[in-house]
N, C-alpha and C positions, 0 to 999 in steps of 0.2 A: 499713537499718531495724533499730531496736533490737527484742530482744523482751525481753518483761516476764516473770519470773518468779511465780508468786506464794506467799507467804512458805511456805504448806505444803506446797510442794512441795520448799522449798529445806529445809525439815525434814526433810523425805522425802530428800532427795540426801542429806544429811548423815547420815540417821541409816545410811543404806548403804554411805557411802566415808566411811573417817576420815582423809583428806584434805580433804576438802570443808569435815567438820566444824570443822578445823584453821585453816582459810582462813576461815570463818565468824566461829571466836570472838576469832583476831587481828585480823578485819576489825573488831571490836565493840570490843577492844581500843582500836585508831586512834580510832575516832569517838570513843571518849571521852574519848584522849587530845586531841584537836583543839575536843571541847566544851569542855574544861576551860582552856583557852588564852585563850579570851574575845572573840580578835580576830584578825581573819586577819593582822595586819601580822604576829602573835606566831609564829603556823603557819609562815608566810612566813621569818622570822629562825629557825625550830628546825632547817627545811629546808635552809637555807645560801642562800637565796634575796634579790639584790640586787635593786635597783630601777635 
């Protein structure tokens, strides 16, 4: 079973460990790098990922 976080707490982790923090704003980093890609075939080919 997964469990859900929710977002102010994960504010709350982060604003206590600056590790957390670390991990949070490279995670935001990725997603925007993978937004901007347009297509997963693109995410796919940056990955080194074959078909």
């Amino acid at each position: 079973m997964i469990k859900t976080v929710s977002k102010s707490k994960i504010v709350q982790y982060a604003a206590n460990d600056q590790e957390i923090a670390e991990c949070i704003q490279k995670a935001e980093h990725v997603g925007r790098w993978f937004y901007n890609m347009h297509a997963v075939e693109n995410i796919y080919t940056a990955l080194g990922v074959k078909p």
